[in-house]
C-alpha positions in Angstrom: -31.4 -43.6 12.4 -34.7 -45.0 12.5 -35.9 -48.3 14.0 -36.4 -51.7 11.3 -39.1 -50.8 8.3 -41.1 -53.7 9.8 -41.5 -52.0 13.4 -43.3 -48.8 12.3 -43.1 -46.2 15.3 -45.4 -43.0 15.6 -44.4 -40.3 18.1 -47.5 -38.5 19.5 -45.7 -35.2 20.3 -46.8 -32.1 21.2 -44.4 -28.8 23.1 -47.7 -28.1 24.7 -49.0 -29.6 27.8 -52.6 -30.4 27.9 -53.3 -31.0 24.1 -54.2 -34.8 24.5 -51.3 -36.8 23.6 -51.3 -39.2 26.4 -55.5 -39.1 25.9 -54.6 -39.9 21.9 -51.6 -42.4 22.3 -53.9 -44.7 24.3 -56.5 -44.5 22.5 -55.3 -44.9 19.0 -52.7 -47.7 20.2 -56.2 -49.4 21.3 -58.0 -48.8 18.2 -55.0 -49.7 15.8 -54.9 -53.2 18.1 -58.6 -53.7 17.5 -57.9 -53.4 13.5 -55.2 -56.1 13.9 -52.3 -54.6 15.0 -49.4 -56.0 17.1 -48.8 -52.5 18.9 -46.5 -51.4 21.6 -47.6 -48.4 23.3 -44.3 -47.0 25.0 -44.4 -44.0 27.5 -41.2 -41.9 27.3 -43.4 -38.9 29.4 -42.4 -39.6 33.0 -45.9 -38.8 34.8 -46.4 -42.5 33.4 -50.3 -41.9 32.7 -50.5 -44.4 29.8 -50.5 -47.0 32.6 -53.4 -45.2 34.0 -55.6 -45.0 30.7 -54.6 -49.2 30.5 -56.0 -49.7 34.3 -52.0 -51.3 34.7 -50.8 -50.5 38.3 -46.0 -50.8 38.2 -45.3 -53.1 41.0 -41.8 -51.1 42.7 -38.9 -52.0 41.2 -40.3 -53.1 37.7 -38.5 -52.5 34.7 -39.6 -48.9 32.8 -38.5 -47.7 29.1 -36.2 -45.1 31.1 -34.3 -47.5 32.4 -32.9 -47.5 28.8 -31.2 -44.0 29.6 -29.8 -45.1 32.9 -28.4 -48.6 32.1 -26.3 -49.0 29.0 -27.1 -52.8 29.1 -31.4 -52.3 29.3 -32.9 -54.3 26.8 -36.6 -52.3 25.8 -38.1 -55.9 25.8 -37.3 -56.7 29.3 -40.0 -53.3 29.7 -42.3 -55.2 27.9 -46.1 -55.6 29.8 -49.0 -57.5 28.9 -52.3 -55.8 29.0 -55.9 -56.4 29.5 -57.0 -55.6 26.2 -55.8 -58.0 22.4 -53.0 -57.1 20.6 -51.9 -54.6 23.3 -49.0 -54.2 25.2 -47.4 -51.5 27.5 -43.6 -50.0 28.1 -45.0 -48.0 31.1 -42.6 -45.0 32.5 -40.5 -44.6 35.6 -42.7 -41.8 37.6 -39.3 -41.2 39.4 -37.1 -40.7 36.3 -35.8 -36.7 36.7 -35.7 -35.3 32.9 -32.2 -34.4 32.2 -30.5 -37.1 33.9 -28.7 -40.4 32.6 -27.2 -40.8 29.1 -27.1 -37.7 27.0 -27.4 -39.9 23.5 -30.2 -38.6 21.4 -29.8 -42.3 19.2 -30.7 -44.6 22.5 -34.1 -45.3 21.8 -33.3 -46.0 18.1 -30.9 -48.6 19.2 -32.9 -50.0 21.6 -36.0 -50.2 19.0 -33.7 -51.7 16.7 -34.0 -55.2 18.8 -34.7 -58.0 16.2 -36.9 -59.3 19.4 -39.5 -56.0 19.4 -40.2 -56.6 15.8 -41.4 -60.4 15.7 -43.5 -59.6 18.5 -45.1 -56.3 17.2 -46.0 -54.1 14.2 -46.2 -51.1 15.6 -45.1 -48.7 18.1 -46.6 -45.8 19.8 -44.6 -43.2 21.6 -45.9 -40.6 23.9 -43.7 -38.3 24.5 -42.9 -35.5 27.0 -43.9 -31.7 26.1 -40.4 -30.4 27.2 -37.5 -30.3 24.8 -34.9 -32.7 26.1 -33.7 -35.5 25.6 -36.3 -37.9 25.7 -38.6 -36.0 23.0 -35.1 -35.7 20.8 -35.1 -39.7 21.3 -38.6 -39.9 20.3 -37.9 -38.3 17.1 -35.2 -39.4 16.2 -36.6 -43.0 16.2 -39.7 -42.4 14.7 -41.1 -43.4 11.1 -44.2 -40.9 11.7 -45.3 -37.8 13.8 -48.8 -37.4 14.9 -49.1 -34.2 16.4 -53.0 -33.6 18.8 -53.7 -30.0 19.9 -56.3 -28.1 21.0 -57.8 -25.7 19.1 -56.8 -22.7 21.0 -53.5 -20.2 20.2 -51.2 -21.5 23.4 -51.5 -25.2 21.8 -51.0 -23.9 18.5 -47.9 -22.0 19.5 -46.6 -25.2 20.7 -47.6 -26.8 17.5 -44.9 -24.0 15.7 -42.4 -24.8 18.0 -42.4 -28.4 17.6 -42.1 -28.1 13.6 -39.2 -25.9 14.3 -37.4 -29.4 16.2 -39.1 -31.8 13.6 -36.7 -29.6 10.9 -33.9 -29.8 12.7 -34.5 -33.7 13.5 -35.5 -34.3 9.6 -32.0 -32.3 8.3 -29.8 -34.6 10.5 -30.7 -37.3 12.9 -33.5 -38.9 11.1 -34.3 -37.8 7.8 -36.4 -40.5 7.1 -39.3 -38.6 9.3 -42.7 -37.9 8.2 -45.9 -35.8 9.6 -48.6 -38.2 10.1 -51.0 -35.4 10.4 -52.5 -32.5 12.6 -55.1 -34.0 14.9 -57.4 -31.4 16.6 -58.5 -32.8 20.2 -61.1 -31.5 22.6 -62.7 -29.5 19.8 -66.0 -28.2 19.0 -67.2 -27.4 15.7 -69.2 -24.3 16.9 -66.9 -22.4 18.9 -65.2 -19.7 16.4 -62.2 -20.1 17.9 -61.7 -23.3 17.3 -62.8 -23.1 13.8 -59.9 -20.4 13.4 -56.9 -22.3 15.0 -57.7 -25.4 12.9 -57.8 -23.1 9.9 -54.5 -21.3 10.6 -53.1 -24.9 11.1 -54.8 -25.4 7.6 -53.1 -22.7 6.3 -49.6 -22.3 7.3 -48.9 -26.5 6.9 -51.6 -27.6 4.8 -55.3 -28.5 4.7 -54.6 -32.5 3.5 -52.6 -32.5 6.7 -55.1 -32.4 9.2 -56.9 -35.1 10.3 -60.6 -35.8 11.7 -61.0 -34.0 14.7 -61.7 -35.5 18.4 -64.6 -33.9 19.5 -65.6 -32.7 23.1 -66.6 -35.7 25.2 -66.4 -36.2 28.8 -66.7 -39.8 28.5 -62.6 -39.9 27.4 -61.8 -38.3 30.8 -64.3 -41.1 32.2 -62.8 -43.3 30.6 -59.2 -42.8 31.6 -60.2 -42.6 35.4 -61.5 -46.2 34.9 -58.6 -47.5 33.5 -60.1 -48.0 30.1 -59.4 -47.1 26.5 -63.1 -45.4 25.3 -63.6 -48.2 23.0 -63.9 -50.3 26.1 -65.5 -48.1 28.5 -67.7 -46.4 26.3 -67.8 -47.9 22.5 -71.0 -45.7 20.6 -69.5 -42.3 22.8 -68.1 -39.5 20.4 -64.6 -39.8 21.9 -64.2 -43.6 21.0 -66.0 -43.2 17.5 -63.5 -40.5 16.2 -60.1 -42.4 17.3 -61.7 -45.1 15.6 -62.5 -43.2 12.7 -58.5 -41.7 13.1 -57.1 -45.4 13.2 -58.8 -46.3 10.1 -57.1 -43.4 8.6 -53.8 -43.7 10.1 -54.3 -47.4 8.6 -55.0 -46.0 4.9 -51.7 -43.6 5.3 -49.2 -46.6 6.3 -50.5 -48.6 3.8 -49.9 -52.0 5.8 -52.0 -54.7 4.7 -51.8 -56.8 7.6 -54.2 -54.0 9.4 -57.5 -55.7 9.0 -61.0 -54.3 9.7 -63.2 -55.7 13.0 -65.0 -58.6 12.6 
């Protein structure tokens, strides 16, 4: 079951820790809102950091996407927040939420994305997702269109890399066969570090060269700009960091094909 052809979702997934994908999920919901996007950025990962890399501080008590798991009756647009930047909103994450608990349905999210109210408000959805395997990840795919998967050029995010594709199979075979792999996105990489250049080879390899994408090179200035509260394109526009998810939103664009996407003015 995936979510209405007109709301397009991408999961930003990862079973490794540290590979980027809250990093990449703010970043390139920023960049595809600067090419003309109406895009939700939804955090199903409960350390709630895309709320962070927006500069958007959760009063108590306000409503969080896993409030969908808890309450049977949560409507996902009642999580819906405004934020400082066009085109962009936020579904931030409950920090308290305890993976593991609430409803055990691995179609919530689907349902809930299914709300004739997200799509005539946006385009596009952007999940980041937890590392672990439960539930929440299971939700993810299962209401995804598209898979973008970061890691780091290094084995241990590789290895996580081959154990997401073994759930992607199992996700494509039965609860959403309608899934596709966006692409491979190296993160944190540097062109002359052998190792690096040997990971995204084997990734190359074993799934496909056309599959991975432009890397995101080193730059300090993406932690930067996450402690400020910015997406790089605000914080730091001509940095590395903000030109390459630039440069990957302007693929992602080509790929989906949608041509209400239109380049900066």
């Amino acid at each position: 079951m995936t979510s209405p052809a007109a709301l397009r979702t991408i999961a930003v997934c990862n079973r490794k820790g540290g590979a980027g994908k809250t990093t990449t999920s703010v970043n390139v919901a920023a960049e595809l809102a600067h090419l003309g996007w109406r895009v939700l950025l939804l955090d199903l990962d409960s350390q709630g950091h895309c709320a962070v890399g927006l500069g958007d501080k959760l009063a108590p008590g306000a409503a969080t996407v896993h409030g969908l798991f808890t309450d049977p009756e949560a409507r996902l647009i009642d999580t819906v927040r405004a934020s400082a930047y066009p085109n962009l909103a936020l579904a931030a994450a409950n920090q308290l939420f305890e993976h593991g608990s609430g409803s055990r349905d691995e179609l919530r999210l689907a349902r809930a994305l299914a709300d004739p109210a997200l799509a005539e408000r946006f385009d596009l959805v952007v999940i980041d997702t937890p590392p672990s395997l439960d539930l929440l990840l299971f939700n993810a795919l299962s209401a995804a269109h598209f898979v973008l998967v970061p890691f780091v050029p290094h084995p241990l995010s590789y290895e996580g890399v081959r154990q997401l594709m073994r759930v992607l199979l199992r996700i494509m075979s039965k609860q959403n066969p309608g899934l596709k792999l966006l692409g491979f996105l190296p993160t944190m990489a540097t062109a002359h570090i052998r190792q690096h250049r040997t990971v995204t080879g084997d990734v190359a390899r074993q799934y496909g060269a056309p599959r991975v994408l432009g890397a995101i090179r080193t730059d300090i200035k993406l932690a930067e700009s996450f402690a400020a509260g910015m997406p790089a394109r605000y914080y730091a526009p001509g940095c590395r960091g903000a030109l390459d998810y630039a440069a990957l939103a302007l693929s992602i664009t080509q790929l989906l094909g949608d041509p209400r996407a239109q380049a900066p003015r």
